[in-house]
Backbone as XML, in Angstrom:
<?xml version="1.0"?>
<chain id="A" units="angstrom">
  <residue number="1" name="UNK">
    <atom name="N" x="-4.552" y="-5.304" z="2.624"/>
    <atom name="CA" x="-5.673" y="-4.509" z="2.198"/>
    <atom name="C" x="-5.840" y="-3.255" z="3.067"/>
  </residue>
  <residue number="2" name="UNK">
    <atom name="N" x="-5.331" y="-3.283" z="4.334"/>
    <atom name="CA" x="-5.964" y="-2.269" z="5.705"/>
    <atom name="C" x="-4.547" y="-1.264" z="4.953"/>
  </residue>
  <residue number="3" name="UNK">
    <atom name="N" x="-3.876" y="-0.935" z="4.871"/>
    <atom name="CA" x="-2.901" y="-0.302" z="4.561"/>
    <atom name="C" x="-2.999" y="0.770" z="3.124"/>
  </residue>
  <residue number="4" name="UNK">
    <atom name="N" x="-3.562" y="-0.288" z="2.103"/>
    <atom name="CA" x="-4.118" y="0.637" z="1.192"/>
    <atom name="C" x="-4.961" y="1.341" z="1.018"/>
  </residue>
  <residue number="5" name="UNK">
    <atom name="N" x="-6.009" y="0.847" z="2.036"/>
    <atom name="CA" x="-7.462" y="1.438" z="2.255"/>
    <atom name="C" x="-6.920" y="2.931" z="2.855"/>
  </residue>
  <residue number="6" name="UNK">
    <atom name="N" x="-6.168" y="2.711" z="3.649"/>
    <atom name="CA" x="-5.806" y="3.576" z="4.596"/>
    <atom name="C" x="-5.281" y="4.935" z="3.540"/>
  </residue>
  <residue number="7" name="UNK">
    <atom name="N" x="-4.123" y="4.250" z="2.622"/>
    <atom name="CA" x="-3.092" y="5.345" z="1.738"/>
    <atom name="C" x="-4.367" y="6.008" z="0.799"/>
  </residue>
  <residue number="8" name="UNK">
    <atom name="N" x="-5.248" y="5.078" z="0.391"/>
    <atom name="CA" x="-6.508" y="5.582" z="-0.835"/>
    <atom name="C" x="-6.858" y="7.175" z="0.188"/>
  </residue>
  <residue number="9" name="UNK">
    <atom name="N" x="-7.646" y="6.494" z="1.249"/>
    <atom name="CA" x="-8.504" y="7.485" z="2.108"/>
    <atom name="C" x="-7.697" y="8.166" z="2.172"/>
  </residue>
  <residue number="10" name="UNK">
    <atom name="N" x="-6.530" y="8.327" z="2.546"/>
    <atom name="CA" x="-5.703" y="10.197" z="2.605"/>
    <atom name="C" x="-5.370" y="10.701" z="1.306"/>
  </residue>
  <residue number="11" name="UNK">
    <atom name="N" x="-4.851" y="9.823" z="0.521"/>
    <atom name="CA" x="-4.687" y="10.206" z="-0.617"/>
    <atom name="C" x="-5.555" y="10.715" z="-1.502"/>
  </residue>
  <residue number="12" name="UNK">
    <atom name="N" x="-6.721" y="10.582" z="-1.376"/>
    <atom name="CA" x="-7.544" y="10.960" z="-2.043"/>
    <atom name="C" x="-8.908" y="12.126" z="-1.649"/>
  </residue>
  <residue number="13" name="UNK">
    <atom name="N" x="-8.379" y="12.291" z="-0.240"/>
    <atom name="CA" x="-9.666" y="12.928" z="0.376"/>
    <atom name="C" x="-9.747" y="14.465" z="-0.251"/>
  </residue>
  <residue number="14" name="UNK">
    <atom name="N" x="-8.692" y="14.795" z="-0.959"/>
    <atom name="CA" x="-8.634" y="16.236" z="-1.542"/>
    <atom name="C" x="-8.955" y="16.300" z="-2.879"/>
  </residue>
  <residue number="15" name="UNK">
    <atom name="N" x="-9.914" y="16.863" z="-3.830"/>
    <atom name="CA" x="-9.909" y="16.688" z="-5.069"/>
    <atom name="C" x="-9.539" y="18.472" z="-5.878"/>
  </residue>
  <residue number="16" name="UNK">
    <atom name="N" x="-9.676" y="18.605" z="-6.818"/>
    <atom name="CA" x="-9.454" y="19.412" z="-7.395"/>
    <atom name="C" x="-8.152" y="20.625" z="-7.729"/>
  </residue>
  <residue number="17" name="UNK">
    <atom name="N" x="-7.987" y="21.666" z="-9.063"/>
    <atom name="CA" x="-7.020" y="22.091" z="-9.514"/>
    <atom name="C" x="-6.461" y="23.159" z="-7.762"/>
  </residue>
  <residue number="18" name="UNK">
    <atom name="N" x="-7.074" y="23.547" z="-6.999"/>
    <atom name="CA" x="-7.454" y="24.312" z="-6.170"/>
    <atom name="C" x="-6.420" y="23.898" z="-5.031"/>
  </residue>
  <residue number="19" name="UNK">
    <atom name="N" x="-6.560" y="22.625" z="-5.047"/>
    <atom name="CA" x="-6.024" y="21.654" z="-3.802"/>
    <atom name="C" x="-4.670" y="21.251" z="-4.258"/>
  </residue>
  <residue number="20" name="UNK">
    <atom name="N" x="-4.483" y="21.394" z="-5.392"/>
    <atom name="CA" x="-3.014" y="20.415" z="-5.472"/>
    <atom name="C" x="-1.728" y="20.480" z="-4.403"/>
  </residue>
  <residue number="21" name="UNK">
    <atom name="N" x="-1.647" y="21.268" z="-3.658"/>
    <atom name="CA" x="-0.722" y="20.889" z="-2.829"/>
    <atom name="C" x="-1.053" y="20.008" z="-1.750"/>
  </residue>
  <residue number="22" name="UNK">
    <atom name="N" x="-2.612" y="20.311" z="-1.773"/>
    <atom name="CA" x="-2.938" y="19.480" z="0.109"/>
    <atom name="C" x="-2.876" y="17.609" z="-0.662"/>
  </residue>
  <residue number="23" name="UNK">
    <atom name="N" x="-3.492" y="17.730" z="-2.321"/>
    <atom name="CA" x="-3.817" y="16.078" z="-3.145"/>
    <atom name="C" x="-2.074" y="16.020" z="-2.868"/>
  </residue>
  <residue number="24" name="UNK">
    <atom name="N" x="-0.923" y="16.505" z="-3.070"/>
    <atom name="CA" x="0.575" y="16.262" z="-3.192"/>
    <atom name="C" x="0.596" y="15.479" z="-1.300"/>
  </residue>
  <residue number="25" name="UNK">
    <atom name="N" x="0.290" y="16.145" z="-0.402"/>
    <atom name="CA" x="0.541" y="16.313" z="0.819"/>
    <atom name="C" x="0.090" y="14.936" z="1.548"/>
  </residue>
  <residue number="26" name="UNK">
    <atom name="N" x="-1.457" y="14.945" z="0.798"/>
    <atom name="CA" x="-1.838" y="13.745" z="1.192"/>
    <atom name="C" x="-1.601" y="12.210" z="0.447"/>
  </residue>
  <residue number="27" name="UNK">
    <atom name="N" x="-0.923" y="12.068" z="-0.455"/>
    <atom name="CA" x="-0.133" y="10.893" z="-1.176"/>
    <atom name="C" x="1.446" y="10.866" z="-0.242"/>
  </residue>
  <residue number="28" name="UNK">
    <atom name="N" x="1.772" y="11.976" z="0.135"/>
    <atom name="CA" x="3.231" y="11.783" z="0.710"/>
    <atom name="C" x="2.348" y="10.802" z="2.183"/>
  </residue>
  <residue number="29" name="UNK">
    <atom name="N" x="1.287" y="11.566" z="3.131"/>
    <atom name="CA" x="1.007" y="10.973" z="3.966"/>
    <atom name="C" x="0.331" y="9.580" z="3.791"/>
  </residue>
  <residue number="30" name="UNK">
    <atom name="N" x="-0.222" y="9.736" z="3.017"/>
    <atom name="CA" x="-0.898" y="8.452" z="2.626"/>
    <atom name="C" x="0.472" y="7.318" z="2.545"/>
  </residue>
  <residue number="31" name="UNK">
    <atom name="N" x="1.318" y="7.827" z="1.943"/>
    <atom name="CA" x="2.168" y="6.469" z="1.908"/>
    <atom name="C" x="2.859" y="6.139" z="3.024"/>
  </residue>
  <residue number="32" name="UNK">
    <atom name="N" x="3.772" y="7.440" z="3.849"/>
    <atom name="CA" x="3.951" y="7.003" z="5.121"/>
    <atom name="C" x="3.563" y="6.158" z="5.950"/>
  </residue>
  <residue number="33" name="UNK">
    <atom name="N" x="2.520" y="6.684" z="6.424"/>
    <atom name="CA" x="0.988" y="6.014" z="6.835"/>
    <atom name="C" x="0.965" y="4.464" z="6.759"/>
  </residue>
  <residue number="34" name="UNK">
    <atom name="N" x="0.970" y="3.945" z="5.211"/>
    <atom name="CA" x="0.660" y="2.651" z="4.698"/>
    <atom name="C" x="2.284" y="2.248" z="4.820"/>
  </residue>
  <residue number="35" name="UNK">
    <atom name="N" x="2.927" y="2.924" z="5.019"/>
    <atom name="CA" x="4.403" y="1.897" z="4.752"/>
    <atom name="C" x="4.438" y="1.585" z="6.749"/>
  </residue>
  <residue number="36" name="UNK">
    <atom name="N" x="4.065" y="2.514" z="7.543"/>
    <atom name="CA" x="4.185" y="2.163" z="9.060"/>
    <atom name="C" x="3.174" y="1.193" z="9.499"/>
  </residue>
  <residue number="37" name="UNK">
    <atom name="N" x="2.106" y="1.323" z="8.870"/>
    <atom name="CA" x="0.732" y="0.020" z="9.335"/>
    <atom name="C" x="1.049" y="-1.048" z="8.704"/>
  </residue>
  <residue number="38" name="UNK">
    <atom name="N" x="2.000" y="-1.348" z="7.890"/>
    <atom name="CA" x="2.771" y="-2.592" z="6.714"/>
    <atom name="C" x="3.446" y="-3.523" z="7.723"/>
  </residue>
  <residue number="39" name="UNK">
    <atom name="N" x="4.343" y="-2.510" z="8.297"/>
    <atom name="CA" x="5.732" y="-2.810" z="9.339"/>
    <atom name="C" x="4.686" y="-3.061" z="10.614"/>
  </residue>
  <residue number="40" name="UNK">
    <atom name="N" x="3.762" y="-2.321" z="10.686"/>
    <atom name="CA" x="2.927" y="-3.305" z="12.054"/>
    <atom name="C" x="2.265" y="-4.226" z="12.036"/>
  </residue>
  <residue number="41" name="UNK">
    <atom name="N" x="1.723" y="-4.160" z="11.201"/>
    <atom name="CA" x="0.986" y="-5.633" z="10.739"/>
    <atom name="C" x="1.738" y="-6.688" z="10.635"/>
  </residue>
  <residue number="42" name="UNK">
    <atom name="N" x="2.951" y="-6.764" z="9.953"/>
    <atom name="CA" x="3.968" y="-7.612" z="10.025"/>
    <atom name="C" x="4.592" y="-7.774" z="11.095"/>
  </residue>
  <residue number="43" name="UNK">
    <atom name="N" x="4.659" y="-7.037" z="11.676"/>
    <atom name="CA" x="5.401" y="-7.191" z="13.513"/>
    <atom name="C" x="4.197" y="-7.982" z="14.242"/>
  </residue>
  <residue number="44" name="UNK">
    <atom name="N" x="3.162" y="-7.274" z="13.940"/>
    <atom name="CA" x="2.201" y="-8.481" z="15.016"/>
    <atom name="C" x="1.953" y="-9.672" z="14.621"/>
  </residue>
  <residue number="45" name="UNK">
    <atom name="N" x="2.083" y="-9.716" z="13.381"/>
    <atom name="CA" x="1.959" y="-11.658" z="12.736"/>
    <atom name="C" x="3.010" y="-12.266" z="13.464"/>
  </residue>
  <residue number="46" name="UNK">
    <atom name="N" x="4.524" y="-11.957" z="12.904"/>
    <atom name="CA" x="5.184" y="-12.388" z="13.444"/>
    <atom name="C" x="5.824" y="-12.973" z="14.871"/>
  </residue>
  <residue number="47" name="UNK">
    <atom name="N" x="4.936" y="-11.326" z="15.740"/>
    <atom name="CA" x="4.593" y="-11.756" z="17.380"/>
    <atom name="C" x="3.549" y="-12.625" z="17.757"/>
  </residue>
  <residue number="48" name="UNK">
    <atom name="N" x="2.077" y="-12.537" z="17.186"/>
    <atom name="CA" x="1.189" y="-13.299" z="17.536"/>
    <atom name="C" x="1.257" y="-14.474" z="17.132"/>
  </residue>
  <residue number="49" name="UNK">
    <atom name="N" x="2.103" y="-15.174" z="16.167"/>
    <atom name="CA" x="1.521" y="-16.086" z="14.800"/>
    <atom name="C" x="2.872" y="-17.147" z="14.789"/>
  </residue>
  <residue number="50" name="UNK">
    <atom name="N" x="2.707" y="-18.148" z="15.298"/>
    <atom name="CA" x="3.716" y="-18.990" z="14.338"/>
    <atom name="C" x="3.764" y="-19.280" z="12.570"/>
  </residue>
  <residue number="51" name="UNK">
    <atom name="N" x="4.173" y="-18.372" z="12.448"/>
    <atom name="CA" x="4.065" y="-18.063" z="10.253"/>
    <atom name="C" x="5.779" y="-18.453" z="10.234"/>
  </residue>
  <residue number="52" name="UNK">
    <atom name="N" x="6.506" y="-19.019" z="8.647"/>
    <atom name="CA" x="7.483" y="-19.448" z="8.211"/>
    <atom name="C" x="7.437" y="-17.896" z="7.647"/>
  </residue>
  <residue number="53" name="UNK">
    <atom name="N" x="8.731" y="-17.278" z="7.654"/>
    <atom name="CA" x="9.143" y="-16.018" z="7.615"/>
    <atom name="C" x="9.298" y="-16.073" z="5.761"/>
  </residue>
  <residue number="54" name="UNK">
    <atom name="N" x="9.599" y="-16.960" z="4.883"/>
    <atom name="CA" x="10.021" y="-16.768" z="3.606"/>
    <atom name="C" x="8.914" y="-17.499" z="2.704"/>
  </residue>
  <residue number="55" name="UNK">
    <atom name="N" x="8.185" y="-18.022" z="3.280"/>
    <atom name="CA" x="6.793" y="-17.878" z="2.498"/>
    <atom name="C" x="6.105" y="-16.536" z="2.681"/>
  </residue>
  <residue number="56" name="UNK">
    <atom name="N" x="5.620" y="-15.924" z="4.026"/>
    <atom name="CA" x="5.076" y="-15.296" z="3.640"/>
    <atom name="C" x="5.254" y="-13.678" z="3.126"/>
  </residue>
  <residue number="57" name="UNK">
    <atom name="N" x="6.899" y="-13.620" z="2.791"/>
    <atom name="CA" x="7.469" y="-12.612" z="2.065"/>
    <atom name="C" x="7.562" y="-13.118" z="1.022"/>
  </residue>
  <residue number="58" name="UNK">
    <atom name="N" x="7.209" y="-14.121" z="0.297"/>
    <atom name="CA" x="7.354" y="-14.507" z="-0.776"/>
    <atom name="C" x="5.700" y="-14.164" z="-1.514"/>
  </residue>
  <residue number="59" name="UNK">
    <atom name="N" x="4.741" y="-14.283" z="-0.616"/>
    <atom name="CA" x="3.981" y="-14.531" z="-1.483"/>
    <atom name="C" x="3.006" y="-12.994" z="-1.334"/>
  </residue>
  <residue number="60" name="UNK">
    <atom name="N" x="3.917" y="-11.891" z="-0.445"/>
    <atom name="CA" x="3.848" y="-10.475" z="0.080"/>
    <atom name="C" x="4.650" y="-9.579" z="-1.311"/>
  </residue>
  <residue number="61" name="UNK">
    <atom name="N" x="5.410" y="-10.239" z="-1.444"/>
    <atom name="CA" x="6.419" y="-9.612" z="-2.864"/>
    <atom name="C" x="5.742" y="-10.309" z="-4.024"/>
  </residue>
  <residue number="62" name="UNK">
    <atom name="N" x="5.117" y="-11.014" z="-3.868"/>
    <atom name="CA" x="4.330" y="-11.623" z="-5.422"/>
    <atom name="C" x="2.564" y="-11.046" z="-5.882"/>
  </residue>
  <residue number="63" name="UNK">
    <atom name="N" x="2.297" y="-10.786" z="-4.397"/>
    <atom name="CA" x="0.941" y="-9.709" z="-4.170"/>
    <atom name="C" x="1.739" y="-8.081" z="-4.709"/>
  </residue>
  <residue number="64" name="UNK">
    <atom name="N" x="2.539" y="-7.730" z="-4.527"/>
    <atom name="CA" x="3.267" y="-6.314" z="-5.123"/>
    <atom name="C" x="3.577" y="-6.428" z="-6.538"/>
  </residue>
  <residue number="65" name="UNK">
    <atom name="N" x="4.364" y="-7.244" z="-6.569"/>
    <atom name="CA" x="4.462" y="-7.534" z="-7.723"/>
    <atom name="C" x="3.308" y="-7.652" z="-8.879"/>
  </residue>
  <residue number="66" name="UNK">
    <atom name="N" x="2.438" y="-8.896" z="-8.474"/>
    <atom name="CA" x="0.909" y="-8.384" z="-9.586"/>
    <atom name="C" x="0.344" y="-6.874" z="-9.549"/>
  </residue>
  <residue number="67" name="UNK">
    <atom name="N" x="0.216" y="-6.717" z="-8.078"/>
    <atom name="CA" x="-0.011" y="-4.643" z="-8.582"/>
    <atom name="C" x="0.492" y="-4.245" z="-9.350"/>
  </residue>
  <residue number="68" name="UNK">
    <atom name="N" x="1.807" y="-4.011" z="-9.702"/>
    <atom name="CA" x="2.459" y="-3.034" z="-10.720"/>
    <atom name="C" x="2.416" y="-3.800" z="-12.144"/>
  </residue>
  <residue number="69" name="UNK">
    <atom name="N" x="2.339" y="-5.672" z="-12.085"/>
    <atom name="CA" x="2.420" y="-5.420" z="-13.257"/>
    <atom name="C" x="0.814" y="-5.499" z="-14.391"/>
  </residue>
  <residue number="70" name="UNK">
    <atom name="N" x="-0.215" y="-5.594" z="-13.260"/>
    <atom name="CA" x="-1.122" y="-5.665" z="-14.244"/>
    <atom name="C" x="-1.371" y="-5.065" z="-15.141"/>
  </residue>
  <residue number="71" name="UNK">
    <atom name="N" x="-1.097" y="-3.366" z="-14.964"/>
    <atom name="CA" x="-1.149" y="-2.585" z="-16.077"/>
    <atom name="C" x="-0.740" y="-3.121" z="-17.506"/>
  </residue>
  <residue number="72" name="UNK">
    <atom name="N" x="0.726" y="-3.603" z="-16.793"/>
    <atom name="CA" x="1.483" y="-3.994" z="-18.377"/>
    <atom name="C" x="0.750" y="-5.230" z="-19.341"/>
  </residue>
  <residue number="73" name="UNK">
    <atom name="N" x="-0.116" y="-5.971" z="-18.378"/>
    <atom name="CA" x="-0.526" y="-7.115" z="-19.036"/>
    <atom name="C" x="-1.754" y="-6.991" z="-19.892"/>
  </residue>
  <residue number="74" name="UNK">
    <atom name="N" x="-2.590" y="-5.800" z="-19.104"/>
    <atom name="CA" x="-4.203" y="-5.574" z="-19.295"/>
    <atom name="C" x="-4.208" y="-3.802" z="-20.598"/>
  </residue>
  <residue number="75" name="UNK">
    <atom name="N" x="-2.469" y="-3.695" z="-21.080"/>
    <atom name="CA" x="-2.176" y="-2.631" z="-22.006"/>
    <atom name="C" x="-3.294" y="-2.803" z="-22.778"/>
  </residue>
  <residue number="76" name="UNK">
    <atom name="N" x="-4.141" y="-1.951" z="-22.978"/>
    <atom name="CA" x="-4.634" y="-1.240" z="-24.814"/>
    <atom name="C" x="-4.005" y="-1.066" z="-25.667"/>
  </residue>
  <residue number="77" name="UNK">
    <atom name="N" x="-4.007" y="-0.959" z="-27.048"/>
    <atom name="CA" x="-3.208" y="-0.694" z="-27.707"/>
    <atom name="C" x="-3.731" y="0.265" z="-28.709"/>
  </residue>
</chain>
């Protein structure tokens, strides 16, 4: 959740036709951002935490996975 919060807040802090390069600028940072606090968060579980390494990429790729596909499920027609 801390990761997306993070990509939303940059990504979005720019609105309008006016801004489009800084709204472009801040989705590139925004994702950076969320892909390096991903890889830390996961480094400190793994350091702090006795966790089984393929559950909880399993159920990290199945949380991604429902993101992208809800669209397809929740289609209008």
């Amino acid at each position: 959740m801390l990761p997306n919060f993070v990509f939303a807040t940059l990504a979005f802090s720019h609105m309008g036709a006016s801004a489009a390069g800084k709204v472009l600028k801040g989705f590139y940072w925004g994702e950076a951002v969320k892909l390096l606090l991903t890889i830390a968060l996961f480094s400190l579980v793994f350091i702090n935490l006795e966790v089984a390494f393929l559950p909880l990429f399993i159920c990290y790729v199945l949380a991604l996975i429902v993101h992208w596909a809800a669209p397809l499920y929740f289609k209008q027609s």
